[in-house]
ROMINU-49356 format. One record per residue (C-alpha): residue in one letter; x negated, y negated, z. Coordinates in nm, 3 decimals, decimal comma. Layout:
{res A | px X | py Y | pz Z}
...
***
This chain:
{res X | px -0,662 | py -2,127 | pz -0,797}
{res X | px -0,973 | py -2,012 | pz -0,631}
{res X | px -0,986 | py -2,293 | pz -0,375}
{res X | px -0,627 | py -2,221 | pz -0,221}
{res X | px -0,446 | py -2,544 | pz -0,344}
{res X | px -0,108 | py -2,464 | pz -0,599}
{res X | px -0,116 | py -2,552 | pz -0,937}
{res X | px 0,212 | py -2,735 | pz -1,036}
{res X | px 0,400 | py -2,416 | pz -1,178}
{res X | px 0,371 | py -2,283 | pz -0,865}
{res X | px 0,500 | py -2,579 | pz -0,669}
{res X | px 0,786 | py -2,589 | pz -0,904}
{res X | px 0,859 | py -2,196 | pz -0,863}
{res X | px 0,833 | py -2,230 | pz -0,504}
{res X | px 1,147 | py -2,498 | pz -0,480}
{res X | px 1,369 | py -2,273 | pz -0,715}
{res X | px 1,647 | py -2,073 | pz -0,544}
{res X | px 1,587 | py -1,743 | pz -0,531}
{res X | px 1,875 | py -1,451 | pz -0,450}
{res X | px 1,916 | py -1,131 | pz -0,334}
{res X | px 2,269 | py -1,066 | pz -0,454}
{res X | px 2,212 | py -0,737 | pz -0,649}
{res X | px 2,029 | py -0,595 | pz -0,304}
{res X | px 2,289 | py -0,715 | pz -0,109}
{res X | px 2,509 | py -0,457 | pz -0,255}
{res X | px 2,302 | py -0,198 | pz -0,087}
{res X | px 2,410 | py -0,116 | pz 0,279}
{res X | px 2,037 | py 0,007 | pz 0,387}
{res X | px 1,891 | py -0,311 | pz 0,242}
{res X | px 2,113 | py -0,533 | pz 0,457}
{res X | px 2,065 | py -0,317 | pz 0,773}
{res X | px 1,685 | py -0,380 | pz 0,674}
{res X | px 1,674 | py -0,731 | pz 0,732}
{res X | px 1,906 | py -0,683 | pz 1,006}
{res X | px 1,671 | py -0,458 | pz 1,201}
{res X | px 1,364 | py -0,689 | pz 1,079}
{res X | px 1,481 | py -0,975 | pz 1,258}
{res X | px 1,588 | py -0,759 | pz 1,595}
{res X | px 1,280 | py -0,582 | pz 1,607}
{res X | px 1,069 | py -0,897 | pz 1,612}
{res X | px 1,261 | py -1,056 | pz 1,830}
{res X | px 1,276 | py -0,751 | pz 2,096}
{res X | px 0,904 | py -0,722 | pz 2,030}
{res X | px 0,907 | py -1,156 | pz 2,089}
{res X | px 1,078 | py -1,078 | pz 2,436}
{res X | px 0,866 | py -0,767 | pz 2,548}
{res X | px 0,521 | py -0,922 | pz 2,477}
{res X | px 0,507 | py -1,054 | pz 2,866}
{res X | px 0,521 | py -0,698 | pz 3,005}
{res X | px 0,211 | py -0,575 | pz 2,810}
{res X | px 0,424 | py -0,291 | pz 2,589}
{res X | px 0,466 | py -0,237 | pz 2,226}
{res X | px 0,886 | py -0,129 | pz 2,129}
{res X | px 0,783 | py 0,171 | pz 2,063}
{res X | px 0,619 | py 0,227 | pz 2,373}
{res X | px 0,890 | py 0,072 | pz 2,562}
{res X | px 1,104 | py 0,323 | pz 2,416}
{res X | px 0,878 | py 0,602 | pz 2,525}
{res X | px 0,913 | py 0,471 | pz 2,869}
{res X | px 1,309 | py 0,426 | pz 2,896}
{res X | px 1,319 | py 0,820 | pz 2,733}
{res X | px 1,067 | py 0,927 | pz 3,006}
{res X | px 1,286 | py 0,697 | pz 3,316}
{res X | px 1,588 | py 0,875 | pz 3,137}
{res X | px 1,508 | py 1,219 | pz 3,091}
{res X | px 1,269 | py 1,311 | pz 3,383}
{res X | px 1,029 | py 1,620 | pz 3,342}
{res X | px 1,063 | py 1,642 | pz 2,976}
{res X | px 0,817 | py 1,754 | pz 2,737}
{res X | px 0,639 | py 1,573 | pz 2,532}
{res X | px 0,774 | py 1,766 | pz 2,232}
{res X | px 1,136 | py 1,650 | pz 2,356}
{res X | px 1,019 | py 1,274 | pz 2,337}
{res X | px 0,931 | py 1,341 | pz 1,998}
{res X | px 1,277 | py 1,434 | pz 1,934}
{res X | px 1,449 | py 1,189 | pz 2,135}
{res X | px 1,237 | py 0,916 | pz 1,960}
{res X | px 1,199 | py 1,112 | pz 1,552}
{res X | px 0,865 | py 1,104 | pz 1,577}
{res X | px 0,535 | py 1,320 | pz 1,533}
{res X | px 0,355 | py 1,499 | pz 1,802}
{res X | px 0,057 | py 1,272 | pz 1,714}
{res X | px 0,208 | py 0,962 | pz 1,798}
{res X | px 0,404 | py 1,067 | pz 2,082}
{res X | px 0,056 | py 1,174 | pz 2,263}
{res X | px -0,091 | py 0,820 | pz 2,170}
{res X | px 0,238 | py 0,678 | pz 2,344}
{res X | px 0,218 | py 0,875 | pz 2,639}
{res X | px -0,180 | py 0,831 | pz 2,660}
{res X | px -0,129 | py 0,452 | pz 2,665}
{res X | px 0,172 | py 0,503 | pz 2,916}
{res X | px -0,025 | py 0,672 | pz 3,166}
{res X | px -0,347 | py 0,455 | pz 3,110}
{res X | px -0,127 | py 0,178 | pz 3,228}
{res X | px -0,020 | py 0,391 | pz 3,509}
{res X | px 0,345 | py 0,384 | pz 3,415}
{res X | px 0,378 | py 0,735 | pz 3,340}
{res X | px 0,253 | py 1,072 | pz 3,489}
{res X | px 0,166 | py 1,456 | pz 3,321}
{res X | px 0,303 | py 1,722 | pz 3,522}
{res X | px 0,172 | py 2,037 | pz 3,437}
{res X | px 0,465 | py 2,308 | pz 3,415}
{res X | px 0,333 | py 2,589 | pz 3,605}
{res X | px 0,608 | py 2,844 | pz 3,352}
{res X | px 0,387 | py 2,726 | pz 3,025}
{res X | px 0,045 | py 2,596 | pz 3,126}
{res X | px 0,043 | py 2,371 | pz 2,769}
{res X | px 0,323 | py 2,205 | pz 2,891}
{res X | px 0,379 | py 1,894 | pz 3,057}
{res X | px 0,667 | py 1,746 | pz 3,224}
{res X | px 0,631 | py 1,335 | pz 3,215}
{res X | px 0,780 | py 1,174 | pz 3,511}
{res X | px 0,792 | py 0,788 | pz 3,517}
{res X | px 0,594 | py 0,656 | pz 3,824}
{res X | px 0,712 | py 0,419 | pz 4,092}
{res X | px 0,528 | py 0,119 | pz 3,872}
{res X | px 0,668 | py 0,261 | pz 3,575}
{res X | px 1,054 | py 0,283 | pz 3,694}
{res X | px 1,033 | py -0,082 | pz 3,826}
{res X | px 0,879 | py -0,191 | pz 3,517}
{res X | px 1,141 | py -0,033 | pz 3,287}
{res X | px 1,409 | py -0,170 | pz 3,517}
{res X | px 1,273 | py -0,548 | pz 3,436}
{res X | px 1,258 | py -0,463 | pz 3,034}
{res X | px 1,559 | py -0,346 | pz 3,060}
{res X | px 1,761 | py -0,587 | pz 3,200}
{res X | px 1,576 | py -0,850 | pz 2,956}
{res X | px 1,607 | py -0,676 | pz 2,625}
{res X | px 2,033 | py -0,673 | pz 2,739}
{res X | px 1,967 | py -1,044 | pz 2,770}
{res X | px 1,803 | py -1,078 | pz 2,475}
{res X | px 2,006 | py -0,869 | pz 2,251}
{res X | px 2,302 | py -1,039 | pz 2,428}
{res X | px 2,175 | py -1,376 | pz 2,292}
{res X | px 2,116 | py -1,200 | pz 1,966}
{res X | px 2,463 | py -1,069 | pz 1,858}
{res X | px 2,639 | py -1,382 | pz 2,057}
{res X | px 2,802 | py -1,421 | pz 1,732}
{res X | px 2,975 | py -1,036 | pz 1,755}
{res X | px 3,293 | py -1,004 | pz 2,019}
{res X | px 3,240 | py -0,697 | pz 2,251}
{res X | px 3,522 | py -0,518 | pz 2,041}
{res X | px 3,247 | py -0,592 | pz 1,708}
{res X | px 3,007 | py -0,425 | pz 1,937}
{res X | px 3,123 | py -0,152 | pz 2,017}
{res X | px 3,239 | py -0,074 | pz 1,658}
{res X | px 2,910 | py -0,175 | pz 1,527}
{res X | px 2,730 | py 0,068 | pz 1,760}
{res X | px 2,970 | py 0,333 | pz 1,665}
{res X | px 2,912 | py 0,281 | pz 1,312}
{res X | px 2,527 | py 0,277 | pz 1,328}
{res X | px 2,635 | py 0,621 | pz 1,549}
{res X | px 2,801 | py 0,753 | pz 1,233}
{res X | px 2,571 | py 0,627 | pz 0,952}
{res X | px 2,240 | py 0,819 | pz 1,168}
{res X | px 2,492 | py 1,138 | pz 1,176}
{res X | px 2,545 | py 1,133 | pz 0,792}
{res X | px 2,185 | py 1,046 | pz 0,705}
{res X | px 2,056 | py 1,358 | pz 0,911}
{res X | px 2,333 | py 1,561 | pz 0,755}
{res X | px 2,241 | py 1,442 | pz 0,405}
{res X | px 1,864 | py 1,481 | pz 0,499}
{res X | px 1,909 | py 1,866 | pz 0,608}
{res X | px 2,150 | py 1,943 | pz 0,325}
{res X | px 1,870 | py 1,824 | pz 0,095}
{res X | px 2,008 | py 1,501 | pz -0,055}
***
């Protein structure tokens, strides 16, 4: 209806129950919603420190992996050149990360995490294991583990299947 209020079919659609048995069946679709609800909520818990997940994650690669390229972040992060420049752009607007240029390949840079960058990761850090602590407070440390080992296994067989051409 053109002036936003529901005819009565659609209040009567909107109380039935709806399912998502037959997608349920489906091991990506579950880890979908999964990851849905843990990305919004890391993204909920980051918003005070000014950063985006993904650029978070740039940053803990960078405090990780000192002097690597930007080409290696890609990797480290499976993502295009493109955005990886927009991520380290932003990084080092906010003064959190520096270019180094590699005097062996002038094109090159090395990104080194600065001082403000290395305490800022520290404080992320230590609050995304808080909140993803409250978050799986329903998994023992033993469910975990395997969990992280089988998320481990399932991004081994999906590259795998991906480079044999499946």
């Amino acid at each position: 209806m053109p002036d936003g209020s529901k005819s009565s079919d659609d209040a009567s659609t909107d109380s039935m129950a709806v399912t998502d048995t037959f997608l349920r069946r489906y091991i990506g679709y579950r880890m979908k919603r999964a990851y849905v609800h843990i990305h919004n909520n890391a993204q909920a818990a980051i918003e005070g420190f000014g950063l985006r997940i993904t650029t978070s994650s740039a940053l803990h690669v960078v405090v990780e992996n000192p002097d690597l390229s930007q080409s290696q972040l890609c990797l480290a992060l499976n993502i295009e050149r493109s955005r990886a420049v927009l991520l380290v752009d932003e990084l080092e607007k906010l003064g959190l990360v520096k270019r180094n240029k590699v005097p062996q390949d002038r094109r090159s840079y090395a990104l080194r995490a600065t001082p403000a960058g290395e305490a800022l990761f520290e404080k992320i850090a230590a609050h995304l294991a808080r909140h993803e602590d409250a978050l799986l407070a329903a998994l023992s440390s033993d469910e975990k583990t395997q969990l992280a080992v089988l998320l481990d296994k399932i991004e081994r067989s999906a590259v795998s299947a991906r480079n044999a051409g499946a």
